[in-house]
VOBA-1610 file (N, C-alpha, C; in pm, whole numbers, padded with zeros to 5 digits, always signed):
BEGIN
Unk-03352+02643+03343Unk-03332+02622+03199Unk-03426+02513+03149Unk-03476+02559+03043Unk-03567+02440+02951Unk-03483+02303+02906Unk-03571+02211+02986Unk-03474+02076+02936Unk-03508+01988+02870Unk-03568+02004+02769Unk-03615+01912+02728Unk-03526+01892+02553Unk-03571+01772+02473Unk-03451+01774+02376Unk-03579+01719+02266Unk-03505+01669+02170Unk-03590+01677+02048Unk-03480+01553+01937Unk-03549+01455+01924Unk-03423+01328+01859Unk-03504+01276+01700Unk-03413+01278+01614Unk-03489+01263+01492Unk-03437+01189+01398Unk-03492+01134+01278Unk-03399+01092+01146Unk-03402+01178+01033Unk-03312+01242+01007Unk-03314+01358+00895Unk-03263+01355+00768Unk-03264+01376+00687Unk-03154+01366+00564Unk-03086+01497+00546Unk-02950+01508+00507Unk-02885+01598+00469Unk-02772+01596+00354Unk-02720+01670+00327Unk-02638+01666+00209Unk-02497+01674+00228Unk-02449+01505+00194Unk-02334+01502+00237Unk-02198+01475+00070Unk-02106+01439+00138Unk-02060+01421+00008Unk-02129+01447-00138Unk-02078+01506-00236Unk-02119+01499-00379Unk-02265+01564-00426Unk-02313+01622-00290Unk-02467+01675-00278Unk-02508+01508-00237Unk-02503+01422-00215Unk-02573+01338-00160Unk-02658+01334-00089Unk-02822+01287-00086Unk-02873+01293+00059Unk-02865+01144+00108Unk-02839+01222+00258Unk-02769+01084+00309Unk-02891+01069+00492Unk-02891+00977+00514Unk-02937+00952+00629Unk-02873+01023+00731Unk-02903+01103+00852Unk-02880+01150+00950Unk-02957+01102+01103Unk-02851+01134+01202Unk-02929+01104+01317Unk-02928+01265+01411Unk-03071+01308+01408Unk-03019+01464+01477Unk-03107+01461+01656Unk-03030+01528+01723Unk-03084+01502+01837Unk-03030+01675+01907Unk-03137+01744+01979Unk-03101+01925+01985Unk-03184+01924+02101Unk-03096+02044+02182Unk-03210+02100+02323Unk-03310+02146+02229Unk-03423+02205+02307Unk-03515+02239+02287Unk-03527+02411+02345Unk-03440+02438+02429Unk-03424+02560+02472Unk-03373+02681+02372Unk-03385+02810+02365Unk-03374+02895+02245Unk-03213+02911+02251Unk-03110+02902+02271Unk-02997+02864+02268Unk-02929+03014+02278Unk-02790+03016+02213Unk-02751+02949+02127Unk-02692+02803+02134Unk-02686+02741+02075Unk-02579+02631+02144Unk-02486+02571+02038Unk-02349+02548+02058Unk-02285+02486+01993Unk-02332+02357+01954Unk-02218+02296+01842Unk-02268+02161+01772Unk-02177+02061+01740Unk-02202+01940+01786Unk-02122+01844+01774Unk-02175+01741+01669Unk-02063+01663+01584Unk-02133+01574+01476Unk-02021+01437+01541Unk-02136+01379+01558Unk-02108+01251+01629Unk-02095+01150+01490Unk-01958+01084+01518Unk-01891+00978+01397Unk-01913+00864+01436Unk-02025+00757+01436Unk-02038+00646+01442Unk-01871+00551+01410Unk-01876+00433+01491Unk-01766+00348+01524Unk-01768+00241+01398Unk-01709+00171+01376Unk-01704+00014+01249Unk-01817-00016+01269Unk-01892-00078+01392Unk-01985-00130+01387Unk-02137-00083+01305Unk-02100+00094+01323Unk-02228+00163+01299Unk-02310+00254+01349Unk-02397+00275+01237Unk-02513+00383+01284Unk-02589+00281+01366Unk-02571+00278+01516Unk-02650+00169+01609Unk-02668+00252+01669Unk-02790+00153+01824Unk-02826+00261+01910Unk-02745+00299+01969Unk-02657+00220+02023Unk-02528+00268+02114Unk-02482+00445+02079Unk-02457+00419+01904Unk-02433+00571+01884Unk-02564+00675+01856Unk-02677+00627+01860Unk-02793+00792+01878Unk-02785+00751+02010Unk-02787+00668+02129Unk-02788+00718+02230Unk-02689+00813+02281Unk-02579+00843+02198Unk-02442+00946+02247Unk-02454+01051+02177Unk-02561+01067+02064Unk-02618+01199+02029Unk-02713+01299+02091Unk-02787+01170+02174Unk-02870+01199+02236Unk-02820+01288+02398Unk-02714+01178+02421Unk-02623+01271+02501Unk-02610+01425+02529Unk-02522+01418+02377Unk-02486+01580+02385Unk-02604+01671+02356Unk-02718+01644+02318Unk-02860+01710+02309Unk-02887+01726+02459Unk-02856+01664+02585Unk-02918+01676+02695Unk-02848+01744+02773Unk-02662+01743+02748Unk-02575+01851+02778Unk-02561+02003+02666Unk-02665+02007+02624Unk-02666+02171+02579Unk-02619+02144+02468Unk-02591+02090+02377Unk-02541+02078+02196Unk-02650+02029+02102Unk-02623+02084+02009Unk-02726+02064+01904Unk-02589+01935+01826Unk-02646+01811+01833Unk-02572+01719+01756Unk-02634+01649+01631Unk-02601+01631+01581Unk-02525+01499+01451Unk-02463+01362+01381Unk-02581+01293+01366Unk-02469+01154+01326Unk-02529+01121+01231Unk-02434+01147+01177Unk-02470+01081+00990Unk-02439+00947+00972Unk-02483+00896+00845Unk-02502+00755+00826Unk-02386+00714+00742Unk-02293+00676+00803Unk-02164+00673+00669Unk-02203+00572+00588Unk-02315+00460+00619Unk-02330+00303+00546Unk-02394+00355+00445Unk-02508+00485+00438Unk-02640+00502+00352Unk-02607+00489+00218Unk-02522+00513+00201Unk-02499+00465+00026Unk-02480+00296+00003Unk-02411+00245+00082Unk-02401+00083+00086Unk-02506+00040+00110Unk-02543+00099+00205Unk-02683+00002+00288Unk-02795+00050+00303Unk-02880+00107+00236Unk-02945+00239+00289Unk-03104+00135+00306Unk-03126+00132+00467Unk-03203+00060+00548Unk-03202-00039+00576Unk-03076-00117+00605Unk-03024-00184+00623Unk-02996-00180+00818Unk-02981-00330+00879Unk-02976-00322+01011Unk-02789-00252+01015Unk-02810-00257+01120Unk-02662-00154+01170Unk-02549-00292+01143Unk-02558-00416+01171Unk-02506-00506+01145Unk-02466-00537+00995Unk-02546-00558+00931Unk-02544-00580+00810Unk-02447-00478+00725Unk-02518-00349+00769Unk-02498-00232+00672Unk-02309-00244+00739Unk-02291-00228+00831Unk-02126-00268+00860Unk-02045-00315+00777Unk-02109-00446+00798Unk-02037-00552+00694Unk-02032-00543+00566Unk-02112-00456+00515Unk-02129-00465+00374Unk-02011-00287+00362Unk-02026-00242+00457Unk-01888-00141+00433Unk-01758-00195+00447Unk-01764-00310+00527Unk-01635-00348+00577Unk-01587-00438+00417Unk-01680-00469+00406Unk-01628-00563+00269Unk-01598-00479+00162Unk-01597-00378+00175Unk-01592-00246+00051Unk-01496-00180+00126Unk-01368-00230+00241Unk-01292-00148+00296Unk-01296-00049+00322Unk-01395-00003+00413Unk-01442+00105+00478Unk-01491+00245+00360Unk-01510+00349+00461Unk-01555+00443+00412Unk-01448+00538+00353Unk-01446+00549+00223Unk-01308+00580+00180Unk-01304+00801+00277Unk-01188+00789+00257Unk-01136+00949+00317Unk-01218+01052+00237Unk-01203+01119+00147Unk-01273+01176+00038Unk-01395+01209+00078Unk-01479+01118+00072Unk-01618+01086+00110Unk-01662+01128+00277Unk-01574+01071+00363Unk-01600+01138+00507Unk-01605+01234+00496Unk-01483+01309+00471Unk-01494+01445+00457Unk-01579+01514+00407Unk-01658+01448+00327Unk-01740+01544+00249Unk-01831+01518+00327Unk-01863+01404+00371Unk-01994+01412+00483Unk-02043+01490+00619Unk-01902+01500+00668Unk-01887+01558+00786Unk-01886+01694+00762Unk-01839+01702+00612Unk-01879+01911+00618Unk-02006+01916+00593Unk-02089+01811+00538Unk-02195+01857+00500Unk-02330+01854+00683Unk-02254+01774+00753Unk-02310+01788+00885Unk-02304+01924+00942Unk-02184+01926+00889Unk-02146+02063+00995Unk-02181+02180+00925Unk-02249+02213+00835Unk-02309+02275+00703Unk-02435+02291+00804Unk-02530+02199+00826Unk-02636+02163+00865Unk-02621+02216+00997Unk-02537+02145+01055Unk-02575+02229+01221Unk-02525+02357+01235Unk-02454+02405+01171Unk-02442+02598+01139Unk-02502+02636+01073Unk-02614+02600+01062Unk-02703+02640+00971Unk-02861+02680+01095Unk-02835+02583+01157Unk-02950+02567+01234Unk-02975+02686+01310Unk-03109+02745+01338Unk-03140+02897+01377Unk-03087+02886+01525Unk-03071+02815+01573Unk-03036+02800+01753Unk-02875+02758+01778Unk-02795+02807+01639Unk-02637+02802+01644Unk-02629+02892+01687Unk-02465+02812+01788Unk-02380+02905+01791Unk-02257+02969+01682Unk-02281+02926+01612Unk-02129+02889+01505Unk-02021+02815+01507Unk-02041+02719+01617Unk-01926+02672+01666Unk-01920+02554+01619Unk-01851+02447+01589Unk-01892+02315+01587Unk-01758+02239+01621Unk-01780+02131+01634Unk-01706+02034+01654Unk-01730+01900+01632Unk-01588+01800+01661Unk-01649+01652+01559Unk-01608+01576+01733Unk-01673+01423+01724Unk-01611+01322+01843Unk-01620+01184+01723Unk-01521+01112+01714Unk-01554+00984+01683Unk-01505+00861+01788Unk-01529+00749+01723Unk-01493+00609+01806Unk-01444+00547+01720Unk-01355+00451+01767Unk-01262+00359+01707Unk-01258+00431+01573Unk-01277+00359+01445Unk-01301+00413+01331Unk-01310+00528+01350Unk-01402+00587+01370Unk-01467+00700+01367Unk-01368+00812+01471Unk-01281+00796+01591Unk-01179+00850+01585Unk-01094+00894+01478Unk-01044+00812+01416Unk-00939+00836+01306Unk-01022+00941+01205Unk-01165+00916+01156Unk-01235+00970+01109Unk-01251+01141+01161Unk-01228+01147+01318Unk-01287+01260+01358Unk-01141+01340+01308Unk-00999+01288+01338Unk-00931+01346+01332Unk-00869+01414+01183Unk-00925+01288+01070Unk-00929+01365+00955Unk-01022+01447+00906Unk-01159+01484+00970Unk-01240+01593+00953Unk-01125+01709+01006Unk-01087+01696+01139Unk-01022+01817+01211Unk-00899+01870+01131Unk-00826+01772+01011Unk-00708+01844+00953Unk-00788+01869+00751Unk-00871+01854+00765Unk-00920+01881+00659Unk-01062+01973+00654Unk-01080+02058+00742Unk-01231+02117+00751Unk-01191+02228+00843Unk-01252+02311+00880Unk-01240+02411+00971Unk-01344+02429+01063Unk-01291+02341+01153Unk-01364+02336+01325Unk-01324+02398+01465Unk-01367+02397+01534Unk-01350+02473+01637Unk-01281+02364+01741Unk-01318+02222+01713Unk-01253+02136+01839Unk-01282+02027+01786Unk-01229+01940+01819Unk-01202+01772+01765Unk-01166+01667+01875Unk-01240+01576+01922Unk-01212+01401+02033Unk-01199+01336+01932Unk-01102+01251+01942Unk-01063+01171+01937Unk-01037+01048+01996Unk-01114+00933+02005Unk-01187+00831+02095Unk-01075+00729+02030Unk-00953+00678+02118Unk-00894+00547+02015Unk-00893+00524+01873Unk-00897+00607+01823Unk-00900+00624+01682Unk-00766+00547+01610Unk-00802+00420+01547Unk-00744+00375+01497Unk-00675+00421+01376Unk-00523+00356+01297Unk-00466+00389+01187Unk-00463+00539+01162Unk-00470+00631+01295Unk-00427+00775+01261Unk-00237+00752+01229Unk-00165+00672+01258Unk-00072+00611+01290Unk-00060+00483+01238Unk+00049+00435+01186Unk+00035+00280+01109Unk-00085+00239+01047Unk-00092+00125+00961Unk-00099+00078+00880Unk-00232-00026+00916Unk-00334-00095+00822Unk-00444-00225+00927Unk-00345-00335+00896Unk-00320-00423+01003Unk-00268-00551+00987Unk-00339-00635+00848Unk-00214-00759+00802Unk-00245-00812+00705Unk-00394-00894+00763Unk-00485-00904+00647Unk-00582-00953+00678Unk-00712-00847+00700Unk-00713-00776+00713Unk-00807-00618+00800Unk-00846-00586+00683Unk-00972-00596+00662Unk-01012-00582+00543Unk-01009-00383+00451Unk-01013-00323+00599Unk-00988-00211+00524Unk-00904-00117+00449Unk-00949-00010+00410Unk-00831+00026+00285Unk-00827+00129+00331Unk-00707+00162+00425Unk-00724+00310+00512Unk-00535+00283+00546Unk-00504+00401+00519Unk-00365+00434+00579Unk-00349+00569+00661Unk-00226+00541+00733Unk-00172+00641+00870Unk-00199+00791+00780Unk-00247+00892+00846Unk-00297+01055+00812Unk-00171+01133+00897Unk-00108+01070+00987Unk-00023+01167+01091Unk+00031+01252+01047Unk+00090+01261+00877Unk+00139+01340+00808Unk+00067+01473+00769Unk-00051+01443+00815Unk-00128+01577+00803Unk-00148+01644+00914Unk-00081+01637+00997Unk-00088+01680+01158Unk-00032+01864+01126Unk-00002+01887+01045Unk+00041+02014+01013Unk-00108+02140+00983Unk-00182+02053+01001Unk-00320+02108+00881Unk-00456+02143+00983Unk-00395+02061+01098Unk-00527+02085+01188Unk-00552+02199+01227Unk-00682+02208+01236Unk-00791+02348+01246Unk-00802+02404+01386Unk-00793+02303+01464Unk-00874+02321+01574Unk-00782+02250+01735Unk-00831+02244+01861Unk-00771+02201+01920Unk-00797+02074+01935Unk-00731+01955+02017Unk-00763+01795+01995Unk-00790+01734+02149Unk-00917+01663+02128Unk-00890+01581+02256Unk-00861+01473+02187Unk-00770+01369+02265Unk-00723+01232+02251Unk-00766+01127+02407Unk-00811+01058+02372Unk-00861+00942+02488Unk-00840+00786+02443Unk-00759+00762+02516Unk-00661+00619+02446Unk-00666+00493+02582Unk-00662+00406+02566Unk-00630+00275+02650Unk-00483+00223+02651Unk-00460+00216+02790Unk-00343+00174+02753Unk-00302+00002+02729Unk-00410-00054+02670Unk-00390-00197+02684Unk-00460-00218+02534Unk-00474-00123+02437Unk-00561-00120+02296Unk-00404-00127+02242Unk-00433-00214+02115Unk-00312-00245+01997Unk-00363-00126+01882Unk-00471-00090+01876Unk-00519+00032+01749Unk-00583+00110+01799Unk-00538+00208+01871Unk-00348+00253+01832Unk-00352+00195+01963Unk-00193+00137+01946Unk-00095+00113+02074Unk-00036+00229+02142Unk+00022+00259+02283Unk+00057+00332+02320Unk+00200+00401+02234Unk+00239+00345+02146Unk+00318+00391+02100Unk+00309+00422+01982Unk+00205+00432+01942Unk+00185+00473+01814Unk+00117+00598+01845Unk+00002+00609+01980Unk-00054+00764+02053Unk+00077+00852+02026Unk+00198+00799+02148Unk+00346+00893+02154Unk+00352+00947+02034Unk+00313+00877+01881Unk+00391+00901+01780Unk+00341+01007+01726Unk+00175+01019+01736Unk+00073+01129+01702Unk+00113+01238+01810Unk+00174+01187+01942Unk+00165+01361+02034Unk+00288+01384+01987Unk+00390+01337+01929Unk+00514+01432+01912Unk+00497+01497+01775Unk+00420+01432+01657Unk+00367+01515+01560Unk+00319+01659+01577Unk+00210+01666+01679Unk+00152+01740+01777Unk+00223+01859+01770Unk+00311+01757+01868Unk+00404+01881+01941Unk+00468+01991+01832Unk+00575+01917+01738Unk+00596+01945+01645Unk+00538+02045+01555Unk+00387+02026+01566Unk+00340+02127+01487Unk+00333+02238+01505Unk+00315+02236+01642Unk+00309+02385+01770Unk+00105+02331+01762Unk+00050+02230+01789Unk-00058+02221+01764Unk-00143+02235+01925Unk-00233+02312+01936Unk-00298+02266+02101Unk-00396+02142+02124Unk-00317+02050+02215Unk-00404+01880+02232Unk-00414+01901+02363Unk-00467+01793+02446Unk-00436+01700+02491Unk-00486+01580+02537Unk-00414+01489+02548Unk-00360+01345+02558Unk-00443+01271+02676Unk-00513+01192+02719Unk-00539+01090+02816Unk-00504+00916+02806Unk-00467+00839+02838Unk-00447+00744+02881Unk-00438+00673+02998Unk-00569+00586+02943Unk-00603+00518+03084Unk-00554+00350+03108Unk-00500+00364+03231Unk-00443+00188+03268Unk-00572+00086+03247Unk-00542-00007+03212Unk-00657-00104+03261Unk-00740-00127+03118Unk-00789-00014+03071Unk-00826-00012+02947Unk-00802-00021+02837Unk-00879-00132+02745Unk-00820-00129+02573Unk-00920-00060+02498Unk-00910-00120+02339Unk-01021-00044+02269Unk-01131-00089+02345Unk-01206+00062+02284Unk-01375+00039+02330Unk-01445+00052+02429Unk-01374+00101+02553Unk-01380+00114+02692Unk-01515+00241+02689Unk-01541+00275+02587Unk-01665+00392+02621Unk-01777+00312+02603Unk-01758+00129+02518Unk-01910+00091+02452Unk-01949-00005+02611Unk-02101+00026+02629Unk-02148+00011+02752Unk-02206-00116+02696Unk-02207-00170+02605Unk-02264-00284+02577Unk-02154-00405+02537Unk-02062-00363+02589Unk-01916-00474+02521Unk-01833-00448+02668Unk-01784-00613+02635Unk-01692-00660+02756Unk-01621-00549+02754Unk-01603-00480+02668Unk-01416-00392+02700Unk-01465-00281+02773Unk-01577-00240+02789Unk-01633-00138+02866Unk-01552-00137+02990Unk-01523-00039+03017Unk-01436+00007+03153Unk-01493+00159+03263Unk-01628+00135+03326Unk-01686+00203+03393Unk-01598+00342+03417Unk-01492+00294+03478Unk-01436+00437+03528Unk-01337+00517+03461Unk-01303+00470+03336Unk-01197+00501+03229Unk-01322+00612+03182Unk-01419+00551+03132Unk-01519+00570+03017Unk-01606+00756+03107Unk-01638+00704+03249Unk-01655+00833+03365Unk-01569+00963+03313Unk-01491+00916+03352Unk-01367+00996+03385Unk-01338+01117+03209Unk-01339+00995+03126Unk-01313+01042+02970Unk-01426+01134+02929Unk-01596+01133+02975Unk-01666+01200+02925Unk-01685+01324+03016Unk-01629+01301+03123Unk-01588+01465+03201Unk-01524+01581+03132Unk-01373+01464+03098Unk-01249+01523+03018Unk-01340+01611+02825Unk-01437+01484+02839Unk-01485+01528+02719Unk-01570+01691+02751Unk-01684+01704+02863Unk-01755+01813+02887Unk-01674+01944+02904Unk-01538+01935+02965Unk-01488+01998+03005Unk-01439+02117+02841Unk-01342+01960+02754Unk-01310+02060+02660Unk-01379+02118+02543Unk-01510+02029+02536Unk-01612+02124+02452Unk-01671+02247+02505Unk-01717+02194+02688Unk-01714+02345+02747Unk-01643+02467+02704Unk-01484+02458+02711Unk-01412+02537+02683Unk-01412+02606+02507Unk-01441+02530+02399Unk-01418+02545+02264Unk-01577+02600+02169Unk-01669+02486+02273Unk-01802+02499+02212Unk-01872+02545+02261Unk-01907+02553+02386Unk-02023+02625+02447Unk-02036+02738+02445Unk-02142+02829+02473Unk-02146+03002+02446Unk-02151+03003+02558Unk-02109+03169+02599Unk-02034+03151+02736Unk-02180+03236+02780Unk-02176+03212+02943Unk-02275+03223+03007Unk-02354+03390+02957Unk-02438+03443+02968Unk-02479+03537+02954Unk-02478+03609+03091Unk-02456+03734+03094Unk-02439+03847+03221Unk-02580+03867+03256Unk-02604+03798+03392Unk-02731+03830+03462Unk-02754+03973+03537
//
């Protein structure tokens, strides 16, 4: 198989017809291949996250990461542009959504689709992935510690984001969840509170939780990094996009 990949900065049309900054990264092989739109974390459109676009470009996906700051910050360092969202209490709901369809617009669009797509976020961008998945129509949805899918930001937390669990009725698609069991957003008991929603719905998930680990255990550049949590989770991850996204082998 042709391995080689192809990593870029693109604009596309997100929310409101907006053009918005993109990060696109695609095999290079004639495909088809499914598509993942990678949800940058609080911190940002950083390298940390095109290097995890870049990722799924090298495991067979045509991916996606849009710039949620580009209207706040538009060329702005990944730092900056953060802060200047964080001080504007994040990226309001409305607006994700509209961004993330407009990704996923874009990568079903692309001549080397499969039709398939799917979302992954982090911290933020968990909670984020999971309100693309009950508001959009996808094929599969990770969910990385995704904060305030569940309760409320503590006093002080500058953002303006409340619990979605109530929309657990609405989801499209099936869910991965990958949680720490030593992270306060979400706490292990606030995960329980999202899988019995779940359950409840008759919805297809499932659930990981790892000992040892709190938030952030996937960022390779932060103390909370947890080598074998983080292993283990992007297996769990290959496995269920394998199953949802990938086109299935062709008959030799």
């Amino acid at each position: 198989m042709y391995d080689a990949i192809q990593a870029e900065t693109i604009s596309l049309a997100g929310a409101g017809g907006d053009q918005i900054e993109a990060y696109l990264a695609r095999p290079l092989g004639p495909g088809p291949f499914g598509s993942v739109v990678v949800i940058h974390h609080m911190p940002g459109y950083d390298e940390q996250t095109k290097e995890i676009t870049r990722t799924f470009a090298v495991h067979g996906y045509n991916a996606v990461c849009p710039n949620l700051y580009w209207r706040e910050a538009p060329g702005a360092s990944p730092d900056d542009a953060a802060a200047t969202a964080r001080a504007q209490g994040g990226v309001p709901d409305e607006r994700l959504v509209g961004d993330v369809g407009g990704a996923v617009a874009y990568l079903r669009a692309m001549p080397n689709s499969n039709g398939k797509a799917g979302t992954i976020g982090y911290c933020s961008g968990g909670r984020q992935s999971f309100l693309a998945a009950v508001s959009l129509p996808l094929d599969a949805a990770v969910d990385c510690y995704g904060a305030f899918v569940v309760g409320t930001p503590p006093e002080g937390m500058p953002l303006k984001v409340g619990p979605i669990v109530h929309l657990t009725p609405n989801l499209s698609c099936p869910l991965l969840g990958l949680f720490g069991a030593d992270d306060s957003h979400p706490s292990p008991e606030q995960v329980a509170e999202l899988q019995k929603a779940l359950d409840e719905a008759g919805k297809t998930f499932e659930f990981h939780m790892y000992e040892g680990a709190g938030h952030a255990f996937f960022s390779v550049n932060r103390t909370a990094y947890r080598p074998e949590a983080a292993n283990d989770g992007w297996q769990k991850i290959w496995d269920f996009f394998g199953r949802y996204l990938a086109s299935p082998t062709p008959a030799r």
